[in-house]
C-alpha positions as CSV (number, residue, x, y, z in Angstrom):
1,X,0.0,0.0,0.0
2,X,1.5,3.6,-0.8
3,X,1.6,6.3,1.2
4,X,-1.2,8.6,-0.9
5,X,-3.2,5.2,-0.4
6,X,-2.9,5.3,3.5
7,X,-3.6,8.6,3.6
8,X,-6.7,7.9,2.0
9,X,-7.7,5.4,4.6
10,X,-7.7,7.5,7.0
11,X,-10.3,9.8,5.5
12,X,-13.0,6.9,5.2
13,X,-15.3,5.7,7.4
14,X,-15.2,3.0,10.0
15,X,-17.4,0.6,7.9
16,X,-15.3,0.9,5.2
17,X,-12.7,0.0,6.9
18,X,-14.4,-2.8,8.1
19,X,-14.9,-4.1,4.3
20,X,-11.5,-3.3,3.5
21,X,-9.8,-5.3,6.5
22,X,-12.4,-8.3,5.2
23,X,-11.2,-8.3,1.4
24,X,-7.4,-8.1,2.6
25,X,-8.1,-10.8,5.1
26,X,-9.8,-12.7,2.2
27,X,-6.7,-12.3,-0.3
28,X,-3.9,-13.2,2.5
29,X,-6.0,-16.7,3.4
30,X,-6.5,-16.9,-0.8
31,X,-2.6,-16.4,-1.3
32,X,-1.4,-18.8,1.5
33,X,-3.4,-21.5,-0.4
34,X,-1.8,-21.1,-3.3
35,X,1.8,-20.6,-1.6
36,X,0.9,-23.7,-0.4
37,X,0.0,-25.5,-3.6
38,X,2.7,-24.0,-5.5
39,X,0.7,-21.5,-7.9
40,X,2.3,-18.0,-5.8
41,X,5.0,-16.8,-8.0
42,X,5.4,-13.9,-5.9
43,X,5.8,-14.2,-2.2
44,X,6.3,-10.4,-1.3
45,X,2.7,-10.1,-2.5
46,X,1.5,-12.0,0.8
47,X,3.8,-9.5,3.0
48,X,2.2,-6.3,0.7
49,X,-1.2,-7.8,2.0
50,X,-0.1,-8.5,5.9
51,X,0.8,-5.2,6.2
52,X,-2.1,-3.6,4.6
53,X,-4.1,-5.7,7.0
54,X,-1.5,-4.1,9.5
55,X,-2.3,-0.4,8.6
56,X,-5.8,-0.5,7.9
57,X,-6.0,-2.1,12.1
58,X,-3.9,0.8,13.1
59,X,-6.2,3.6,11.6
60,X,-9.4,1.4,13.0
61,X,-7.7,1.6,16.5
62,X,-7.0,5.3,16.2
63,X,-10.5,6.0,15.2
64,X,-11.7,4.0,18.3
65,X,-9.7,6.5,20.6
């Protein structure tokens, strides 16, 4: 995730959030099944995704305080 993109996070609402933490949560389960069968050519895809899951908790957090 770039920086413009994070910044952009923080501007949305909670419930987006919410879908947003649900799709990368969706594509990290959907990568480690294919890392497991062999398909993932690239692996730095599945730490791009752990750390947008990462971020997008951290902003969710903030806006709880």
């Amino acid at each position: 995730m770039k920086h413009k993109e994070f910044e952009q996070l923080k501007t949305k609402p909670e419930a987006e959030l919410q879908k947003n933490l649900k799709e990368y949560r969706e594509r990290l389960w959907n990568l480690r099944n294919d890392l497991a069968g062999g398909k993932v050519k690239n692996v730095n895809d599945i730490q791009k995704t752990r750390k947008g899951i990462a971020q997008i908790l951290t902003i969710i957090n903030q806006h709880g305080k």
